[in-house]
N, C-alpha and C positions, 0 to 999 in steps of 0.2 A: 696567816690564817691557820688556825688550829682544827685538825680535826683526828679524834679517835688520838691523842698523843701527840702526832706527829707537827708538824711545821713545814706548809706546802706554800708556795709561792707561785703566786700569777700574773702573766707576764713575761718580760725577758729582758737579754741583754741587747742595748741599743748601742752602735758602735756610729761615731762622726770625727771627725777630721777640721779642728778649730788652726786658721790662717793668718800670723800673725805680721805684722809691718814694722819693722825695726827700729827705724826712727820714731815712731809713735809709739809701740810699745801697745796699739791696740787691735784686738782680733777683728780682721777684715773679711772673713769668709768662713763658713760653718757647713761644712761638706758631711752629710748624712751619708750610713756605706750600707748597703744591701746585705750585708752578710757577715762577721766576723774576721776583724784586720788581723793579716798576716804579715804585710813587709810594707816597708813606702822607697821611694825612691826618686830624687829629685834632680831632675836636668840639669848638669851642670853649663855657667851660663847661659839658662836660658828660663822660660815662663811655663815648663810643662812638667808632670811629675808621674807617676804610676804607682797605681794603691794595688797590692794583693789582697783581696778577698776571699775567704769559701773556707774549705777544712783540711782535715789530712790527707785528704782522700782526692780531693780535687779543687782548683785553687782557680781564680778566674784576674786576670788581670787587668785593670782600668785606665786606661789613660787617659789625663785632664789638661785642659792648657787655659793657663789666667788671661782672660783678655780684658783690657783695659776699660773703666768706669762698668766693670761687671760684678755684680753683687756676688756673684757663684763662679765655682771653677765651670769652664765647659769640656763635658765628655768626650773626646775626640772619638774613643774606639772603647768596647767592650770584648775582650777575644776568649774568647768561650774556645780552650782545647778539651775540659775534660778530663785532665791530668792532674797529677800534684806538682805542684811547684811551691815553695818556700822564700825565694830571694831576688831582688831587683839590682841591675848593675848595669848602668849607663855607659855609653862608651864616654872617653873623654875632654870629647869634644859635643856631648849628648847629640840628637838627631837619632841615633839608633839606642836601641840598649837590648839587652838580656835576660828574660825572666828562667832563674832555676830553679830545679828540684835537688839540693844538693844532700845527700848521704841517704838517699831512697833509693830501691833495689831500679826502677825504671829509668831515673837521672835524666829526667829532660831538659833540654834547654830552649829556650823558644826563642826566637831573634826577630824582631819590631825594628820596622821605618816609621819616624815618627815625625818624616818630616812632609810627610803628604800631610793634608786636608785631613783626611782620616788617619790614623796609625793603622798600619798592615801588616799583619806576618807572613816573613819571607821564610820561614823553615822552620821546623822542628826536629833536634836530633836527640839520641841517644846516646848518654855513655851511665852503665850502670855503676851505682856506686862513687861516684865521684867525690868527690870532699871540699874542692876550691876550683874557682873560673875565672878567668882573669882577662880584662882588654890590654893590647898593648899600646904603649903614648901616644902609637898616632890613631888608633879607633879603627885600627883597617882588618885584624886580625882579634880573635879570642880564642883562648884556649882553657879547655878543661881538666882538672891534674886530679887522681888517685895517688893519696900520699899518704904515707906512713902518719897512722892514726887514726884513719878515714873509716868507711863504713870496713865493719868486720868483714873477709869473704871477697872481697873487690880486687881488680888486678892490679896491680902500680904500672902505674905508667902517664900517659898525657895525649889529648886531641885536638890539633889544631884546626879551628877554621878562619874561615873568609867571615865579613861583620854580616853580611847576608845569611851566614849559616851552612855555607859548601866544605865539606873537610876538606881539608887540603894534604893531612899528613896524621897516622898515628904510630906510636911507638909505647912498647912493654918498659919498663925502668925496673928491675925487682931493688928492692928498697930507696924506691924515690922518697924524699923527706922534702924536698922543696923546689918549688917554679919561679922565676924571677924575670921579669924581661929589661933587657938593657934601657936605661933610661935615654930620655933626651937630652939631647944637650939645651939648656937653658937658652928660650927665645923672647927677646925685648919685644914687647907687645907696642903697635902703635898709639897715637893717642884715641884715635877713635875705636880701635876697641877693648883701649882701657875705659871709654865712655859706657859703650855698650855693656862690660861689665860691671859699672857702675848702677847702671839700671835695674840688674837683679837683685831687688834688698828687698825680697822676701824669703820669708826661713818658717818650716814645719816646724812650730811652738809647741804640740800638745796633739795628745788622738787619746780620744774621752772614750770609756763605756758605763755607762749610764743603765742603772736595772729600772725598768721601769713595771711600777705596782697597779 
């Protein structure tokens, strides 16, 4: 629409979440988002995922779990902190995960059970400035690293917590440049839950924004 020069637009941007099935190759679920996608993040083996939505300024996390002959994902939890957060990071065994704010002066980290009925948060903590968050192989710990390159201003160093979100330990590093945590030693999985992992054959295809006139 023109007016006086210009080229005004009415309307907005629609943001959805299209769910695709691998061996089919056709979209099973079409998840409308309240707000402007930020991050996604999808339970490793398992049926559940978490959408960021909101802005810079404050981000609100969703959690969905696919239930079977279900046209729609079901909303487990809505967790309204209020905060900015930017990134999803599931432990690795999923059941819990981590929403962050990572290279923002506040650095929140929010720690979710997602293995109740509803998804709960167990904590919320601080570290300002941080730059990378990491689980370690078995899911029981995460930690947070300020690392050379990170937000200008920040202190180097690292905070470890519990998956619930209790610190456990922090220490200063001046020129930390990297966190790494000792891997596992490689575990022969049974046949039942090589079955179980067979089960999860769906995969986030596509997340559409859509202006609508």
């Amino acid at each position: 629409m023109k007016e006086g020069g210009e080229v005004k637009y009415v309307g907005g941007c629609t943001y959805h979440i299209e769910i695709f099935e691998i061996q089919k190759d056709v979209s099973l679920m079409n998840l409308p988002l309240p707000e402007p996608f930020i991050n996604f993040g999808w339970q490793p083996y398992g049926e559940k995922f978490c959408v960021l939505t909101g802005n810079q300024a404050k981000a609100t996390p969703l959690v969905y779990r696919i239930e079977a002959n279900s046209h729609a994902p079901k909303l487990m939890s809505k967790l309204d902190a209020g905060v900015q957060f930017n990134e999803v990071s599931w432990a690795p065994a999923g059941g819990w995960l981590a929403v962050l704010a990572k290279r923002s002066t506040g650095g929140n980290v929010m720690f979710v059970d997602t293995t109740l009925q509803e998804a709960k948060r167990t904590n919320v903590v601080e570290h300002p400035g941080f730059n990378k968050g990491y689980w370690d192989p078995t899911g029981r710990y995460f930690v947070t690293c300020s690392t050379l390159g990170g937000r200008m201003g920040a202190d180097l160093g690292f905070r470890l917590y519990t998956f619930q979100g209790r610190e456990l330990c922090r220490k200063g590093l001046e020129r930390l440049s990297q966190f790494k945590w000792r891997p596992r030693p490689p575990v022969k999985l049974s046949e039942q839950k090589l079955k179980v992992s067979a089960l999860s054959h769906y995969v986030l295809m596509k997340i559409s924004f859509l202006w609508t006139m």
